[in-house]
C-alpha positions in Angstrom: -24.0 -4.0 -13.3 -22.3 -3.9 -9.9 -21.7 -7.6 -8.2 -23.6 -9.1 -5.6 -22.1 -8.6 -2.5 -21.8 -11.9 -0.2 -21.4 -12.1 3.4 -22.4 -13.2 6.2 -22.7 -11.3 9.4 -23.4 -12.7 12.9 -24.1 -10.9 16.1 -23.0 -13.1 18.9 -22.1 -12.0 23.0 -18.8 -13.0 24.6 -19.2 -16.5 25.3 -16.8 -19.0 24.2 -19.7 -21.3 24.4 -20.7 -19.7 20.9 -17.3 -20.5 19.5 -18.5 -24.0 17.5 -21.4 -21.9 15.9 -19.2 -18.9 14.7 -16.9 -21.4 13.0 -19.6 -23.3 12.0 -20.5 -20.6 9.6 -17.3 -19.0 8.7 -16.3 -22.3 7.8 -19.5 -22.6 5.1 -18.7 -18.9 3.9 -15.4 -20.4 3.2 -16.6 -23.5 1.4 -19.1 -21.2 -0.3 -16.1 -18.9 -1.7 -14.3 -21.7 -2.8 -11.5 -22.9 -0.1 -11.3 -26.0 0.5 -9.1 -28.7 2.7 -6.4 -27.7 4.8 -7.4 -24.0 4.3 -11.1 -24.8 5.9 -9.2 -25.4 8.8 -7.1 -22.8 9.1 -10.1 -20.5 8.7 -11.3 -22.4 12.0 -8.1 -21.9 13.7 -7.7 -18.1 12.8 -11.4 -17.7 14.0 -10.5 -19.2 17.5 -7.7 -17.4 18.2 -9.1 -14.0 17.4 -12.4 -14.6 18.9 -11.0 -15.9 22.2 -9.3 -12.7 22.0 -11.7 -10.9 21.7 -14.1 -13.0 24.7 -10.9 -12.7 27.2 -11.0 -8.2 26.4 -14.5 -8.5 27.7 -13.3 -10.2 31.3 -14.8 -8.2 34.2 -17.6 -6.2 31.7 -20.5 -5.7 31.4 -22.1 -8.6 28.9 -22.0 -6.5 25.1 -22.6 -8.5 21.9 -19.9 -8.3 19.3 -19.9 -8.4 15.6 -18.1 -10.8 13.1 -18.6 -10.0 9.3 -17.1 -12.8 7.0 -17.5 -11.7 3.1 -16.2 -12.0 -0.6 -13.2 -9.6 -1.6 -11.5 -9.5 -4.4 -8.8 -12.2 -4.1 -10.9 -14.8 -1.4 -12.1 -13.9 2.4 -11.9 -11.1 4.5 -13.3 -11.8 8.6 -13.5 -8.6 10.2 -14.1 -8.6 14.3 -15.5 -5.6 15.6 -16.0 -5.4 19.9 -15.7 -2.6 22.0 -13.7 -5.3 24.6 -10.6 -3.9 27.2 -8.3 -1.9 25.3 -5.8 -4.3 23.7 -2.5 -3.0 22.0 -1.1 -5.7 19.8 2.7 -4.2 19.9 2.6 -5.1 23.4 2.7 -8.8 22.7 6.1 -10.5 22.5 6.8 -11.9 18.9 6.4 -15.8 18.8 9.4 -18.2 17.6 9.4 -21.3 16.9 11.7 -23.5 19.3 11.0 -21.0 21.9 10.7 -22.2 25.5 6.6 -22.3 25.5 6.6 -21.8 29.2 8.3 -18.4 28.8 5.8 -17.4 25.8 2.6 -15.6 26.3 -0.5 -17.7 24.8 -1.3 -14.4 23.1 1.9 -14.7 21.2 1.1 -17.9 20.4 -2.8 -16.9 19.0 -1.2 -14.4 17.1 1.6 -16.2 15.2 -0.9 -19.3 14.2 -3.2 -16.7 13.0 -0.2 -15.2 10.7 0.5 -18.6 10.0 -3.2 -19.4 8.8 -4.4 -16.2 7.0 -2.2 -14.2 4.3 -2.9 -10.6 6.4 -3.9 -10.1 10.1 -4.5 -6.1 11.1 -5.7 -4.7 14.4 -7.3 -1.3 14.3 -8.1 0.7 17.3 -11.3 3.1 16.3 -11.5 5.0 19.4 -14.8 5.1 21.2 -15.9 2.9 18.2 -14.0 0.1 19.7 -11.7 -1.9 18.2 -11.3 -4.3 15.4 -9.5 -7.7 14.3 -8.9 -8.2 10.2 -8.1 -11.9 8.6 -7.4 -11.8 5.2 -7.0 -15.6 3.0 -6.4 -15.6 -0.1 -8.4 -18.5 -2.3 -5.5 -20.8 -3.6 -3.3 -19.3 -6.8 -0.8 -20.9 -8.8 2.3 -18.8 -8.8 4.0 -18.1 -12.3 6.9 -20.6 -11.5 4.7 -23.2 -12.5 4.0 -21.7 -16.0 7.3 -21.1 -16.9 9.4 -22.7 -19.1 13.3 -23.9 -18.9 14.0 -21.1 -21.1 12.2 -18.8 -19.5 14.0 -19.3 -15.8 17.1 -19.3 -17.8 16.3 -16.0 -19.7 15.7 -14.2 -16.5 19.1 -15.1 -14.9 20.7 -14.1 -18.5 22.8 -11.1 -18.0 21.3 -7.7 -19.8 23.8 -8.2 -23.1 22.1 -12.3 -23.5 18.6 -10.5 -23.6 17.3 -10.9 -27.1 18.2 -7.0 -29.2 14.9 -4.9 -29.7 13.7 -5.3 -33.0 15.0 -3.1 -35.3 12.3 -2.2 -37.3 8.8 -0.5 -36.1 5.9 -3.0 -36.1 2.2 -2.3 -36.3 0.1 -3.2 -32.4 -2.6 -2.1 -30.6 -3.4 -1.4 -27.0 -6.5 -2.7 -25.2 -8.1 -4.4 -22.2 -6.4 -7.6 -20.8 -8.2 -10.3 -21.9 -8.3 -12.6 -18.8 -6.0 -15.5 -20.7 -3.4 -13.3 -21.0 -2.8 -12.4 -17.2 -0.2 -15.5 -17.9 2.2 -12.9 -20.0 1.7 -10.5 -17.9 3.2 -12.9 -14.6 5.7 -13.7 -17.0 7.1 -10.9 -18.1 7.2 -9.3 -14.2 9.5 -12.5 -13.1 11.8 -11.5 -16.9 11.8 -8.2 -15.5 12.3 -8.1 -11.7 12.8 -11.9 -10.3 11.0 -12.5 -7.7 12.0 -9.0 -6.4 8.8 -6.8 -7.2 7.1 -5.1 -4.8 3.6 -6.2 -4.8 3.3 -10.3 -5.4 0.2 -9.9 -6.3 1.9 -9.8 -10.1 3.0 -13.2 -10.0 -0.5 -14.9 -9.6 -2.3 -14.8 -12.8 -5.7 -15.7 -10.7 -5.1 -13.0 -8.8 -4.5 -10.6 -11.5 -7.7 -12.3 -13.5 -9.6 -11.1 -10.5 -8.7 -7.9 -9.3 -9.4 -7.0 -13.1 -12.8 -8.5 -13.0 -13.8 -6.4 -9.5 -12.7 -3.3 -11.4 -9.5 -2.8 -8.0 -7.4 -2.9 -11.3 -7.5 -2.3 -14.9 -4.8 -3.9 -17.0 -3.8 -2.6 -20.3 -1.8 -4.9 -22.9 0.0 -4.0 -25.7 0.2 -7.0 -28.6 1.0 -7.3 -31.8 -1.8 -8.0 -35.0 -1.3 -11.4 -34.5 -2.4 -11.1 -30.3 1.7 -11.5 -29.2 1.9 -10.2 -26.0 4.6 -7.2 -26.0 3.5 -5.1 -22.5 1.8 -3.9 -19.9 0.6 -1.6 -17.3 -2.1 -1.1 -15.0 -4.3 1.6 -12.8 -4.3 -0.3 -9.0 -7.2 1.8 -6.8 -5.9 1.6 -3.6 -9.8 1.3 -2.0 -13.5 0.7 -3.5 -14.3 4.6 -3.2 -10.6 5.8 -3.9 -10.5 8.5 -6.2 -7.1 8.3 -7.3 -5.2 5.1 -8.5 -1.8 4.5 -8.4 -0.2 3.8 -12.7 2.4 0.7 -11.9 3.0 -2.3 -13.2 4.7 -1.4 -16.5 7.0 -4.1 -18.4 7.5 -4.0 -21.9 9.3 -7.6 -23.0 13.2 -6.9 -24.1 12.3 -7.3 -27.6 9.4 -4.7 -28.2 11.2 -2.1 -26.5 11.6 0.9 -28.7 8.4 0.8 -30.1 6.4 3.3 -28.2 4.6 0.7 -26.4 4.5 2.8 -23.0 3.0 5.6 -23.9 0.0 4.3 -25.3 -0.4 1.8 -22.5 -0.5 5.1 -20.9 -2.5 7.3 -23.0 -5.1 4.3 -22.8 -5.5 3.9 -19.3 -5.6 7.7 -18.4 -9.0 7.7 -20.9 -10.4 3.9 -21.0 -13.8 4.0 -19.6 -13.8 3.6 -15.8 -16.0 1.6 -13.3 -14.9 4.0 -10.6 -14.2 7.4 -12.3 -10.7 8.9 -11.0 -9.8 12.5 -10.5 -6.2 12.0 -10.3 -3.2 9.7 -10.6 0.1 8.9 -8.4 3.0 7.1 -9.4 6.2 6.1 -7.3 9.4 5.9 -9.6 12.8 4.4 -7.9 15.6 6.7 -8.2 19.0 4.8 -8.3 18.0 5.3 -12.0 16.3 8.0 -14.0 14.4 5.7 -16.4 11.0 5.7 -14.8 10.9 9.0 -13.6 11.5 10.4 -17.4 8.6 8.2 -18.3 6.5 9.4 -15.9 7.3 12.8 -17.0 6.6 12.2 -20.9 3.2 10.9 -19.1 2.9 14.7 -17.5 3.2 13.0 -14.0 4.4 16.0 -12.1 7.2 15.5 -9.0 5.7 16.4 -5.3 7.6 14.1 -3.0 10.2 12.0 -2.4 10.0 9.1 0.2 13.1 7.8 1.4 14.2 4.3 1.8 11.0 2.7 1.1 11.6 -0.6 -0.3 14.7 -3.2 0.1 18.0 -2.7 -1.7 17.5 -6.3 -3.3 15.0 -5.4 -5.8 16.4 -6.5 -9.2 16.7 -4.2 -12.2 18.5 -5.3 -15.3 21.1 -3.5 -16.6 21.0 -1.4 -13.9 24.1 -1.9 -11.0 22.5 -2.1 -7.5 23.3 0.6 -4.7 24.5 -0.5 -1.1 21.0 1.2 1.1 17.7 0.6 0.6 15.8 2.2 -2.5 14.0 5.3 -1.9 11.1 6.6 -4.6 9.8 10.2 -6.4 6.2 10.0 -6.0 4.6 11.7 -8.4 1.3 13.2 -9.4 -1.3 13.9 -12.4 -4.7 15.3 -12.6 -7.1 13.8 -14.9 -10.4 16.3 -14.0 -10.0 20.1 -12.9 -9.1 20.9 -9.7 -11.2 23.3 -7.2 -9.0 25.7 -5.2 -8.9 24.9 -1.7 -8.4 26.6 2.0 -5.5 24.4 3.2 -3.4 24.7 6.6 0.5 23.7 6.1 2.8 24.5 8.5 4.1 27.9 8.4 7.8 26.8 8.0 6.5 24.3 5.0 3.9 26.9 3.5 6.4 28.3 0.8 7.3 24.2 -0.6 3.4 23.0 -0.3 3.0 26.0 -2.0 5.3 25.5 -4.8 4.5 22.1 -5.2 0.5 22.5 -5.5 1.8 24.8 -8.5 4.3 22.0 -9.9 1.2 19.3 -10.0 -0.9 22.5 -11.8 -3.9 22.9 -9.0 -5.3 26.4 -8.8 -3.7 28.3 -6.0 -4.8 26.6 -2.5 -5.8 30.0 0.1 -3.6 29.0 3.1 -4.9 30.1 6.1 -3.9 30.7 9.8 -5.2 27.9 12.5 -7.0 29.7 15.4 -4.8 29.6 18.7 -7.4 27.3 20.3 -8.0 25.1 17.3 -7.3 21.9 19.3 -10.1 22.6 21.8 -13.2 20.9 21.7 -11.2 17.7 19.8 -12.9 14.3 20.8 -11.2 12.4 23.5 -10.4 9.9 20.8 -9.3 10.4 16.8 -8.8 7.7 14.3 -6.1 6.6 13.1 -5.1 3.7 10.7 -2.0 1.9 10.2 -0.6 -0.3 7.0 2.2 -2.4 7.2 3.9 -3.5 3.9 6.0 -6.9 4.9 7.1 -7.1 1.7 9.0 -3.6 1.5 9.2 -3.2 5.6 7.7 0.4 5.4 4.4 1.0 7.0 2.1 4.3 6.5 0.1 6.0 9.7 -3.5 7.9 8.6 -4.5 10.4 10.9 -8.2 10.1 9.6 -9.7 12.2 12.2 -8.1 14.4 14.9 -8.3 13.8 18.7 -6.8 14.8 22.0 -4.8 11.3 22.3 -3.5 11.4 18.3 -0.1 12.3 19.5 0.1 10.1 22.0 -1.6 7.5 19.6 1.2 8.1 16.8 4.1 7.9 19.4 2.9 4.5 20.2 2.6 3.4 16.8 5.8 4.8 15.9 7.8 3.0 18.8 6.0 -0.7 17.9 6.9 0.1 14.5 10.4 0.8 15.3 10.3 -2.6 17.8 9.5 -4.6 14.7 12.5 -3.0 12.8 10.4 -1.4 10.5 12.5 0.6 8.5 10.6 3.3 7.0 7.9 5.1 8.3 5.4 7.6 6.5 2.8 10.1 8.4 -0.3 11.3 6.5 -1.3 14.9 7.7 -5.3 16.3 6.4 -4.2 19.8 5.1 -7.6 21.0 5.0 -7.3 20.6 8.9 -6.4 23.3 11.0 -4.4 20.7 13.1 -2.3 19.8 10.7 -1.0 23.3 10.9 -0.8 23.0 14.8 0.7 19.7 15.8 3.5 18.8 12.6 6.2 20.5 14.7 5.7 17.8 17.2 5.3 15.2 14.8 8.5 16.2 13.5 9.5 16.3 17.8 9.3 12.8 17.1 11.7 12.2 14.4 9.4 13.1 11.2 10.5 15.3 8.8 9.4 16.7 5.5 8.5 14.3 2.3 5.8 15.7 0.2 2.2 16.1 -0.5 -0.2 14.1 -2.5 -3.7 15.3 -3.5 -7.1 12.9 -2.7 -5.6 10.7 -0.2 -8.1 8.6 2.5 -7.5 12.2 4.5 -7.8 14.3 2.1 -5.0 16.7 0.1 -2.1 15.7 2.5 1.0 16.6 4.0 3.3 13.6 4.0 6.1 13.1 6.7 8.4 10.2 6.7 10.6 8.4 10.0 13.8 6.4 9.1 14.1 4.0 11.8 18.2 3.9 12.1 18.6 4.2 8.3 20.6 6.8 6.7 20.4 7.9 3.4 23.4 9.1 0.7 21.5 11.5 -0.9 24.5 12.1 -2.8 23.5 9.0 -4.8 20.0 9.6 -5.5 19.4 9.6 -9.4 16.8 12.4 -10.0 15.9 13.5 -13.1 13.9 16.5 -13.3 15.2 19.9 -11.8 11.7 19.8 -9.4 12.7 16.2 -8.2 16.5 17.5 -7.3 14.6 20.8 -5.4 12.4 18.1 -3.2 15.8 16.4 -2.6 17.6 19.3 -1.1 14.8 20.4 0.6 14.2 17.3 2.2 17.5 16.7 3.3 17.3 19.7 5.0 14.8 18.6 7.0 16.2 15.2 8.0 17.9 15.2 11.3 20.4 13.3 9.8 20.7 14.6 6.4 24.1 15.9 7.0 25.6 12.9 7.7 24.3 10.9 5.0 
């Protein structure tokens, strides 16, 4: 049975006047959730800085009511702000340090530093002629693994590859099932034995956190333990939305010792066919390629290569036993159906056609019909599209959706992509419908811009899509890119023949 949603939703004009009242309730949607103390009133704070945002966009207008929805997600509160106030453009606003001369500082900068400060994720949206819209995310309080660990675990993970403890030699009898919610502790664990505190997604070293993402059914966690329940590995399906219908397979770690003993594959073989509360038509995974380790287990998994996204997390991530490169880590995304594919009428690029048509065959879809955009296909666009924007801090690469074409898209994505590039965002990845006739007209001035070729991935927010990617003064050795299956090199050498820099890499 699906859980109760709860939220509250208000309706309130701009008037500052109203300001008590909104935090009023936010504050006992809070409470209600379970925050409590100092967080209460950093809820408050983040509410008064966005709302007076918001009540300042509507100076000189018209009166309009906005909306403010507070609800339950996942891993605490979510306060989403939607007002169709004075177009406001968050990349404008000078960056707030501390110890700055406050005279010299914009008050916005300030509203929008406390509010980082306050909440664990703050996004602005512009929808177009829906307006725009303000996003606080708080997570409720977690204990992070550090405080479960043991001496000897701490000193295990700074133990040098030869100190681990040998893999048994002997095969042992296990099973594979669902996580029960006591072992999320292992599972924290053995992330921190694996990677540090290096790993892309942090999300892996709060047990709470990993407790109830598995209990909303946003991720399913398979464990592999011995017949007397030892925890030996895991790996998980992470839906990247409610109504996604793929999910990305990550999160594997098999502890030193029960390595060798096939635990990977059937972690695998469970979660591709475990009942689902959100049935999936597909999979992706991203594999890091200053090894080949991942990448041939994806492949024994029958993930099939179809991109390769360059320099998309930081050269610090920790692997054992493996020596680290000198530039940032770049990734082989990869692909697998789980339900038949219908064949599609797609519109690629005419200097890309012949690769998205290769790799639509590599990922085994039925052939996609790829037809010619009409000469006036932009005509007739709305004045506004939509696009969306994620940042990811933790790996400084962001991702642009076009979700829906307009006449001010390209204008819209040169903005983005300059206030990405301000922020010293490193990489930067496009996401182009192919089942849009646009797609086919504007990518060669997407790529105008500095874009250039990376892949495609089925089932994506806009559909089956055409992925470019922007390095933001990084270069890439490709020379040193460790690929393992003869499709993977092809993307490579393709790829770097797209890069505007490629041949100085």
């Amino acid at each position: 049975m699906a859980k109760k949603r709860e939220f509250v939703q208000l309706t309130v004009p701009p008037d500052l006047s109203y300001l008590p009242l909104i935090q009023h309730a936010l504050r006992e949607m809070a409470g209600r959730i379970g925050f409590a103390g100092d967080d209460l009133y950093q809820v408050e704070l983040a509410a008064e800085e966005a709302i007076t945002n918001v009540v300042n966009a509507y100076a000189d207008q018209d009166e309009e009511a906005f909306d403010i929805l507070c609800e339950r997600v996942p891993l605490g509160l979510r306060i989403v702000i939607r007002e169709k106030g004075l177009p406001f453009d968050p990349g404008q606003i000078p960056d707030y340090h501390p110890g700055a001369d406050l005279e010299q500082m914009s008050i916005s900068g300030i509203g929008v530093f406390l509010m980082k400060q306050a909440m664990n994720e703050v996004t602005f949206l512009n929808l177009g002629m829906g307006g725009k819209e303000t996003r606080l995310v708080k997570y409720l309080p977690s204990r992070n693994i550090e405080t479960y660990l043991t001496d000897r675990d701490k000193a295990e993970a700074r133990e040098k590859p030869a100190a681990e403890k040998p893999p048994l030699a002997k095969e042992i009898p296990y099973r594979v099932r669902r996580m029960a919610p006591a072992e999320a502790v292992e599972i924290a664990r053995c992330a921190y034995k694996s990677h540090g505190y290096t790993f892309f997604d942090d999300h892996i070293y709060y047990p709470e956190r990993i407790i109830e993402l598995n209990a909303t059914g946003q991720m399913i966690s398979a464990v592999a333990v011995t017949e007397d329940n030892v925890f030996m590995g895991h790996s998980a399906l992470v839906y990247p939305a409610p109504e996604a219908q793929i999910a990305e397979f990550t999160f594997v770690f098999v502890n030193q010792e029960y390595r060798g003993q096939g635990c990977m594959k059937k972690l695998a073989d469970f979660l591709f066919h475990c009942p689902k509360q959100n049935p999936l038509a597909g999979l992706y995974s991203y594999s890091v390629t200053n090894h080949e380790f991942t990448q041939r287990g994806m492949a024994r998994h029958d993930f099939k290569d179809c991109g390769l996204l360059l320099a998309s997390s930081p050269e610090t991530w920790i692997f054992k036993g493996i020596e680290a490169h000198s530039q940032r880590i770049s990734v082989a995304l990869s692909f697998k159906y789980l339900s038949a594919a219908s064949a599609q009428t797609l519109y690629p690029p005419a200097h890309h056609r012949e690769i998205v048509g290769r790799l639509y065959a590599n990922i085994g879809a039925p052939p996609p019909l790829f037809a010619a955009a009409p000469a006036d296909g932009a005509v007739g666009l709305p004045a506004e599209g939509e696009i969306c924007t994620e940042l990811f801090l933790t790996e400084n690469c962001a991702e642009i959706h076009i979700i829906r074409y307009g006449q001010n898209v390209l204008h819209e994505v040169r903005r983005t992509l300059r206030d990405l590039c301000l922020k010293n965002i490193a990489a930067i990845q496009l996401f182009l419908g192919l089942a849009d006739p646009c797609t086919q007209l504007l990518t060669a001035e997407f790529e105008k811009l500095g874009f250039f070729f990376a892949g495609i991935l089925p089932l994506t927010p806009v559909g089956d899509a055409l992925i470019l990617q922007y390095l933001n003064n990084v270069r890439i050795d490709y020379d040193k890119l460790a690929l393992y299956t003869e499709e993977a090199r092809m993307i490579r050498d393709y790829v770097r023949a797209t890069d505007p820099l490629g041949d100085l890499g």
